[in-house]
C-alpha positions as CSV (number, residue, x, y, z in Angstrom):
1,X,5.2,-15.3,-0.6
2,X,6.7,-12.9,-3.0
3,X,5.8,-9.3,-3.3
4,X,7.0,-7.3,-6.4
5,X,6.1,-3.6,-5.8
6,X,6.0,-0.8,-8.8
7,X,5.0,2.4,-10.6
8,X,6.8,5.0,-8.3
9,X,8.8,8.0,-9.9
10,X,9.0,11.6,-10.2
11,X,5.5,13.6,-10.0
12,X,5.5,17.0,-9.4
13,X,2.8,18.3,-6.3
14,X,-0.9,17.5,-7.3
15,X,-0.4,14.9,-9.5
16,X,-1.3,11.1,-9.6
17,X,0.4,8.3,-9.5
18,X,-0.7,4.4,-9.1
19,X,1.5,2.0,-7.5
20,X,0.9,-1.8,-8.1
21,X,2.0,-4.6,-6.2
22,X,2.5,-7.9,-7.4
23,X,1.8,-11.2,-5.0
24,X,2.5,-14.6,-5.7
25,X,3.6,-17.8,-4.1
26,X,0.3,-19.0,-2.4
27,X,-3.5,-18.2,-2.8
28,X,-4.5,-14.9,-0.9
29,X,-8.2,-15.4,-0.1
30,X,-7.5,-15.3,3.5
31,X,-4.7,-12.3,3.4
32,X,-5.0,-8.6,4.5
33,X,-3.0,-6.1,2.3
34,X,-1.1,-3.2,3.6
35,X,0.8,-0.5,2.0
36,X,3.4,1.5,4.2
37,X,5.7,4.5,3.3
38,X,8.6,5.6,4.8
39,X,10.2,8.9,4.1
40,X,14.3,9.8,4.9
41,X,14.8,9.8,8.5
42,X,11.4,8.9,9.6
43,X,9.9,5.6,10.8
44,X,7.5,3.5,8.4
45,X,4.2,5.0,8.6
46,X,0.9,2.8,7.7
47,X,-1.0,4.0,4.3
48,X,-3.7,1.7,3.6
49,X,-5.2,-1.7,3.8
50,X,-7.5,-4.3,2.1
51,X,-8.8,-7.4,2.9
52,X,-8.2,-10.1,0.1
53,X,-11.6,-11.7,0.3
54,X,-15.1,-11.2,0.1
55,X,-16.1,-7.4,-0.8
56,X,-12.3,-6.0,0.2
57,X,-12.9,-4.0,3.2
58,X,-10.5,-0.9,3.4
59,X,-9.2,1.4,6.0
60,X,-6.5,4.1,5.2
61,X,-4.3,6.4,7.3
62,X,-6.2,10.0,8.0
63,X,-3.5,11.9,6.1
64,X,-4.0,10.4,3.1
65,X,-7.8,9.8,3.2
66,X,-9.3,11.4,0.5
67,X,-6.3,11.1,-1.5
68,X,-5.0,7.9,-1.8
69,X,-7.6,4.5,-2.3
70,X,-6.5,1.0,-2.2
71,X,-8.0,-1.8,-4.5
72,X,-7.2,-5.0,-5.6
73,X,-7.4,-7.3,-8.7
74,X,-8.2,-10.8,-7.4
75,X,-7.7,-12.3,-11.1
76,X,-4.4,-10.3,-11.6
77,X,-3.3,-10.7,-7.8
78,X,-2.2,-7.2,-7.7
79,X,-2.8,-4.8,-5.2
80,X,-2.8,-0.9,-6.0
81,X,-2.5,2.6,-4.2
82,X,-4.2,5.4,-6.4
83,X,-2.4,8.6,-4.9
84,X,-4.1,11.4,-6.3
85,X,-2.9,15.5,-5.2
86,X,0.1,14.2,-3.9
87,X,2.2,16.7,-2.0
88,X,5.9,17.1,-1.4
89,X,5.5,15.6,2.5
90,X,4.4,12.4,0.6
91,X,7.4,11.5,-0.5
92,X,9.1,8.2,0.6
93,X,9.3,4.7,0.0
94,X,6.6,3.3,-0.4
95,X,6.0,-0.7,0.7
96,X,3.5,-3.1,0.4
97,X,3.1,-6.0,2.4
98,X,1.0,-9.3,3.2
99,X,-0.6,-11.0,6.3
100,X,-2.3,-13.9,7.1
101,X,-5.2,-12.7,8.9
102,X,-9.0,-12.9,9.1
103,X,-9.8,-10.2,11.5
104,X,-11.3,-6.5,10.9
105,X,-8.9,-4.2,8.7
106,X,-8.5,-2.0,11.4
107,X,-6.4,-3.9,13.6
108,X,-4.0,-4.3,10.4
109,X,-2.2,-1.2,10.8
110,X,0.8,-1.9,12.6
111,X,3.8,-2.8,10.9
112,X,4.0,-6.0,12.7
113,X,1.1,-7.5,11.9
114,X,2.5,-7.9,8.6
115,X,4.2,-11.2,7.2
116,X,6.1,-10.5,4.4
117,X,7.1,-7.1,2.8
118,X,7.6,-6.2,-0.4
119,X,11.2,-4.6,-1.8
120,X,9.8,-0.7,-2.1
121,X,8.9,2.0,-5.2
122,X,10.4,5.4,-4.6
123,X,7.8,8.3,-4.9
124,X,9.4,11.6,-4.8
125,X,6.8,15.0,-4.8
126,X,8.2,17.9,-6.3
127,X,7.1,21.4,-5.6
């Protein structure tokens, strides 16, 4: 499984940007999708995630609720992050990464529950 993560950058504080990850090497109907973030000095903190199949059931962080969606593009294998009024505190790297699982999004949001990992897109906030 390879994950090729993109679209990070230089935004300034309540702006937008989309982040896209790329997944190949096997068929994903039966995968849950996370993105992560981890900022300088801090541990990796849980974003979103989206189950592969069926209607893609989500379940994001309550700090970025409201602000930031998850989707996916079965036909394009690409998962995104939509990060809309982004603030200087979201700042970090952000990762996204796979696991082969079948069970309620929820229980997807630790770190370990995750397979493979993707190679991270900076996101830097300015005030």
């Amino acid at each position: 499984v390879q994950l090729q993560a993109s679209g990070g950058g230089l935004v300034q504080a309540g702006g937008s940007l989309r982040l896209s990850c790329a997944a190949s090497g096997r068929t994903f109907s039966s995968y849950v999708m996370g993105w992560f973030r981890q900022a300088p000095g801090k541990e990796r903190e849980f974003v979103a995630a989206i189950t592969w199949s069926g209607g893609g059931s989500t379940y994001c962080a309550d700090s970025v609720k409201g602000r930031m969606t998850i989707s996916r593009d079965v036909a394009k294998n690409t998962v995104y992050l939509q990060m809309n009024s982004l603030k200087p505190e979201d700042t970090a790297v952000y990762y996204c990464a796979a696991s082969s699982g079948t069970r309620p999004v929820r229980q997807y949001r630790p770190s370990h529950e995750y397979d493979h990992w993707g190679q991270g897109t900076l996101v830097t906030v300015s005030s």
